[in-house]
Structure formats: C-alpha cells, structure tokens
C-alpha positions as CSV (number, residue, x, y, z in Angstrom):
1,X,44.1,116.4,102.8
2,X,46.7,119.3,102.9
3,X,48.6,120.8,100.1
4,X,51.3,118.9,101.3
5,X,50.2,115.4,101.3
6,X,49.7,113.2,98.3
7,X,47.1,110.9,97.8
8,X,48.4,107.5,96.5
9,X,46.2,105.9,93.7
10,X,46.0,102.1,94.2
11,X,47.5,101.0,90.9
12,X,51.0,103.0,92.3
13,X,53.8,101.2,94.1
14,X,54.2,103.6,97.7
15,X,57.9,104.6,97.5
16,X,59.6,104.2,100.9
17,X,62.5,106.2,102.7
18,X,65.3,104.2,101.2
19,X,64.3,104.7,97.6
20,X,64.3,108.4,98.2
21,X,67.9,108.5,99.4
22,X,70.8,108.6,96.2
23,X,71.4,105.4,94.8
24,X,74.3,103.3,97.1
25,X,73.6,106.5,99.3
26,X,75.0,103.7,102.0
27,X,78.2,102.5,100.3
28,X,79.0,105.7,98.8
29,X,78.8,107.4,102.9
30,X,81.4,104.6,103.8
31,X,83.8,105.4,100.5
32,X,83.8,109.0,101.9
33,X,84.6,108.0,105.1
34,X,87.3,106.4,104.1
35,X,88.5,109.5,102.1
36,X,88.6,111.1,105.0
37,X,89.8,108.8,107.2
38,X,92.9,108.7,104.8
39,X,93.1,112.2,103.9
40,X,93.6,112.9,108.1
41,X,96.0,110.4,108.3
42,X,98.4,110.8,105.4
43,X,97.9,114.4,104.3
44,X,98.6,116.2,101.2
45,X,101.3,115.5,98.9
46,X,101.6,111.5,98.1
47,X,100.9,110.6,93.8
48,X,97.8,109.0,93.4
49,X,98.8,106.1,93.6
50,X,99.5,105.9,97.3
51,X,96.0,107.1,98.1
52,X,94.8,104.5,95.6
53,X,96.2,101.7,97.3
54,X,95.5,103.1,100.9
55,X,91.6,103.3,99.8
56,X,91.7,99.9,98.6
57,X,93.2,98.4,101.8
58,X,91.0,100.3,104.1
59,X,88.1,99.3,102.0
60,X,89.2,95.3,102.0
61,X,89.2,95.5,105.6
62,X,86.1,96.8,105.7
63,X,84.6,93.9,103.9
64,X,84.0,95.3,100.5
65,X,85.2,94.5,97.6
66,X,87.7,96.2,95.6
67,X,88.7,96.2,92.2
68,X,90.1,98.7,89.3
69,X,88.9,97.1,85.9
70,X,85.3,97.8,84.5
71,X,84.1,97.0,80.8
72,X,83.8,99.4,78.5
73,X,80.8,98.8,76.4
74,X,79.8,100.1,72.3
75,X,76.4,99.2,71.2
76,X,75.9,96.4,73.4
77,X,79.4,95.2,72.5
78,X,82.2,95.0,74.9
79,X,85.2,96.5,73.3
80,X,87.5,96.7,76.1
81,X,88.1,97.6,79.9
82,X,88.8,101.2,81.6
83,X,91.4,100.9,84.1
84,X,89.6,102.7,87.1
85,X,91.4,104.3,90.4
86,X,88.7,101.9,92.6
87,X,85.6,100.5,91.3
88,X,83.7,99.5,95.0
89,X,81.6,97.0,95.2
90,X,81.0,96.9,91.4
91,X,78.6,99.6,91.4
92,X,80.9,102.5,92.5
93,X,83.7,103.9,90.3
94,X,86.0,106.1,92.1
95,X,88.4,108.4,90.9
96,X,91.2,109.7,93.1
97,X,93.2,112.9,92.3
98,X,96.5,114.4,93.9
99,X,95.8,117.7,92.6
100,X,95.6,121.8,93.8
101,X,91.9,121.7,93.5
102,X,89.3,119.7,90.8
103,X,88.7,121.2,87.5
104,X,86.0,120.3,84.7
105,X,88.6,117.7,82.7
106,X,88.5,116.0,86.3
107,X,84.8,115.8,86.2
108,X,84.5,115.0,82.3
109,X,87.3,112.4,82.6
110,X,84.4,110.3,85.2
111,X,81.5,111.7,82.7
112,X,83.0,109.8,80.3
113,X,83.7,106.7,82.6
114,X,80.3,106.5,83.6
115,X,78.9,106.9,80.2
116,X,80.8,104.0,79.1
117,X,80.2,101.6,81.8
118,X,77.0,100.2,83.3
119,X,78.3,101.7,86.7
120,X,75.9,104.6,87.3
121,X,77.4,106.0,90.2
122,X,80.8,107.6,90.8
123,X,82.7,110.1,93.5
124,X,85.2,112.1,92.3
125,X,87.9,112.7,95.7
126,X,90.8,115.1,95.4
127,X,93.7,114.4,98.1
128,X,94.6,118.6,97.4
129,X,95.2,121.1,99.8
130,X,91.5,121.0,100.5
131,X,89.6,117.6,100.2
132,X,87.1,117.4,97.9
133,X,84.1,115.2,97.0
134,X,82.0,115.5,94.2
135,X,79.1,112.9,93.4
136,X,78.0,112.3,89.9
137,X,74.9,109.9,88.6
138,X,74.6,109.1,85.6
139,X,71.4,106.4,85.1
140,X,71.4,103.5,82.2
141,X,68.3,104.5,81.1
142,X,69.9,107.8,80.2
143,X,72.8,106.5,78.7
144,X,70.6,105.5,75.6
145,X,72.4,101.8,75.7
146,X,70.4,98.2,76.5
147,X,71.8,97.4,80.1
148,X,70.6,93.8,79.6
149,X,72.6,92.9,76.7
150,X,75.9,93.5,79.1
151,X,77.2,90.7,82.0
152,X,77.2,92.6,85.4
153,X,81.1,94.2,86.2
154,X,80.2,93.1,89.9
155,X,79.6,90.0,88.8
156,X,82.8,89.0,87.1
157,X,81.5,88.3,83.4
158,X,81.2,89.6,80.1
C-alpha cells in the first residue's frame, strides 16, 4: 500500500464521493445559479427586495421550495422566528445584499442566523457592482444546542 492510500478497518463505515462534497453541495450549485442567472439579467442597482422576490420565483419554478421564516431557537426553546431573505428547501438560508461590496457585519449578520437556527448551511450573495458569493457552514453539533429537542423548519412544525 502507498502513502497515499488508506487501509479501511472493518468496524469503519467506507465514506463515498457524495459525503465528501459540502453539505447540499447540490442545492446550494442550483441557488448560485440562480444568482447568476438574475444578476445577468437584471443588473446592479434594484433594493433587495426585487432580487428577493426574483430568486424566489426562479427557484419556485424550479421545483423547490421557498420560504422566508425559520425558528429561532434558546435552550431547546423556541422563542421566535428570524425573517430570512430565502430559506431553500429548509436547509438553506440565504441572504441577499444590494450593496458596493460585502463587509464582516454582512457575514456576522448570517453567523448569527445560523447559530440560531438548526439550518447549518447558508450563502451570503451580494447583487453589487461585482457579484459575490460567500458559503458559510456552521454544523449543530458545533452550535452546542440538542437538535432533537427542535421540529424540523422544513418540515413545518415547532
């Protein structure tokens, strides 16, 4: 055996190709897409809110769901709902900005976002003079909070 390869004990579950790729690596490619796709055709200049609602109509037609509210959860306890540009599929949160190029209270403002929610995953897209994508991950189990004591955002309860 080369330096290279790894010899997998029996006891060890053999991690394929899609577990090495990001988490919603698939999803997330499409949500891009349609940044760009909507950055091309509309351009610079619009409030967020246009982009917003252009994202979540080229998404819907694209089959995936679509919605803006996620719960906001306190030691195990819901305690109220962050009003999210696009949350995709329930397991992507997406915020949009109109603005002459991202900054760090950009990225903290989805920091905190993701901390707060049990959505792990979220792009940050700026409709500026430039587009810009940034992709943040931020797992449960780092988050220090019991995932199973909260009702999945995807799946409607809480």
């Amino acid at each position: 055996m080369n330096a290279n390869q790894h010899e997998r004990k029996p006891d060890q579950p053999q991690m394929n190709a899609e577990e090495r790729r990001y988490k919603h690596a698939e999803l997330t490619e499409q949500v891009i897409g349609v940044f760009y796709d909507l950055y091309n055709e509309l351009g610079v200049g619009f409030l967020e809110k246009a982009y917003r609602e252009g994202r979540a109509l080229a998404l819907r037609e694209k089959g995936i769901e679509v919605q803006c509210e996620v719960p906001v959860w306190f030691r195990g306890v819901k305690i109220g709902a962050c009003e999210a540009d696009l949350v995709v599929a329930g397991v992507v949160l997406v915020e949009l900005k109109a603005a002459k190029s991202l900054d760090s209270a950009h990225e903290a403002q989805l920091l905190n976002y993701l901390r707060s929610t049990e959505i792990e995953i979220g792009l940050l897209l700026n409709f500026g003079n430039r587009p810009q994508v940034r992709r943040f991950a931020f797992e449960n189990e780092r988050k220090g909070i019991s995932v199973h004591l909260r009702s999945s955002a995807a799946k409607g309860s809480s």
